[in-house]
N, C-alpha and C positions, 0 to 999 in steps of 0.2 A: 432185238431180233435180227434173222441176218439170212442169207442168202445160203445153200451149199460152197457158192468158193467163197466164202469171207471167211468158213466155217472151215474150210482145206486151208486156209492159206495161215491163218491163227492157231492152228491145231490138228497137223498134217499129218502127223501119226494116228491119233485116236481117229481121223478122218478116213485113212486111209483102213484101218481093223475095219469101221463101221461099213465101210461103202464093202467092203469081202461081206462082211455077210448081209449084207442085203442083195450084192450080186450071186449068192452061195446057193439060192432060194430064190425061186419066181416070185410065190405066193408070201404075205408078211399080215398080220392082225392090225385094222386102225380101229382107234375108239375117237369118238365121236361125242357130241352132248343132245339126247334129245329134248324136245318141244320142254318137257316135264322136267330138264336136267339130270335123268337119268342117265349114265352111261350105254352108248350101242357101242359092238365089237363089230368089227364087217373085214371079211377076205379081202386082201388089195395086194396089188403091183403098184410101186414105183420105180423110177427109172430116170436117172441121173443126165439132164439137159445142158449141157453150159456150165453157167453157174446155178444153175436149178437144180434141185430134187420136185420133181412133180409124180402127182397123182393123175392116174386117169380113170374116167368112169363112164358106165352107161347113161344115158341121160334118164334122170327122175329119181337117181335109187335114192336111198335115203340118207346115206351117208353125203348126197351131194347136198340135200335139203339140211340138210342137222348143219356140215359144214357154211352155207348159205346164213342162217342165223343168226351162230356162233359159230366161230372159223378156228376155234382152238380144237387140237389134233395132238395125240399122239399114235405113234407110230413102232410097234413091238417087231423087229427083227424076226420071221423064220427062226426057231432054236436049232432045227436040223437033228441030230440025231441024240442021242442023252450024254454023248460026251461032254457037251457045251465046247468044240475044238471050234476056236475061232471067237468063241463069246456071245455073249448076248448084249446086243445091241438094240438102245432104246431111244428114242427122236421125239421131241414137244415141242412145239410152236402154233403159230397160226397159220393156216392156211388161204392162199388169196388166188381165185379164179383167177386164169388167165379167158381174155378177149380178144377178138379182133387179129391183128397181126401179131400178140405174140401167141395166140393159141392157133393159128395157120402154122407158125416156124413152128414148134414142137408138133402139129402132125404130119410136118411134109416130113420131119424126123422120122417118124414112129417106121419103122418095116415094115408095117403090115398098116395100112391108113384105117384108123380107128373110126372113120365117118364125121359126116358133119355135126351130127349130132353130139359126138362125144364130148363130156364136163372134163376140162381138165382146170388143176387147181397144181401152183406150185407151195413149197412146202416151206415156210421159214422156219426158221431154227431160233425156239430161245431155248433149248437144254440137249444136252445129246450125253449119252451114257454107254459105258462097253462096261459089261461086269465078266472076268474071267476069273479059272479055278487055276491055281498051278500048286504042286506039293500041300496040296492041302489047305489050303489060304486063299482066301476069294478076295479080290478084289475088282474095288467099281471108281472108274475112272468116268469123271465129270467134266463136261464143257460147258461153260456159257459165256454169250459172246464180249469181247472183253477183257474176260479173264483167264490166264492162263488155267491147262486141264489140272485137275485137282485130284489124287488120289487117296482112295482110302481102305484097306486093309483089315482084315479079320480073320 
């Protein structure tokens, strides 16, 4: 598992596709594990700190409580329009609360001060994925950490 810059610095191209579309789009789909290990879906923003990808949230919702638990997350890219121009980009790891003085430095960041209350959780990376279409042929190009990106073709 790794950081967003260990995740740039290893695999700067597919790093760079992914961080376009998640800046392409405000809003991105995270799934979550509930109590039951069922899958939740929940509307989210993140937004690229440092070496962080972090999440922020209202405090209680329930994606913070599922994350709390079990801190495995992934994270589905905005599609944006049906072209898929740009790709679809996909992010799995665990997710680990930030506290204290590093969750003060990401709000004194934030534009807009999200309150004292706000959960934020930054986002490690053990899998990251860009699936594009060109001439007809899709491919999905693989990261994880470690290994170079991996492509494969259909």
């Amino acid at each position: 598992m790794t950081n967003w810059k260990l995740f740039a610095e290893q695999a700067p191209d597919l790093s760079a596709a992914i961080e376009a579309r998640l800046r392409a789009n405000k809003h991105h789909v995270l799934a979550t594990l509930r109590a039951d290990g069922s899958p939740r879906v929940s509307g989210t923003e993140v937004e690229l700190f440092g070496p962080l990808l972090v999440l922020g949230s209202m405090p209680g919702a329930r994606k913070v409580l599922d994350l709390r638990r079990d801190p495995r997350y992934a994270l589905h890219s905005n599609p944006g329009d049906h072209t898929m121009a740009g790709g679809d980009a996909k992010i799995s790891g665990r997710a680990r609360e930030l506290l204290d003085a590093e969750k003060r430095a990401i709000r004194d960041a934030y534009p807009n001060d999200p309150g004292d209350d706000a959960e934020i959780f930054a986002l490690d990376i053990e899998e990251a994925v860009l699936t594009t279409v060109d001439d007809d042929k899709l491919h999905v190009d693989l990261w994880r950490p470690g290994s170079p990106v991996t492509r494969f073709t259909r």
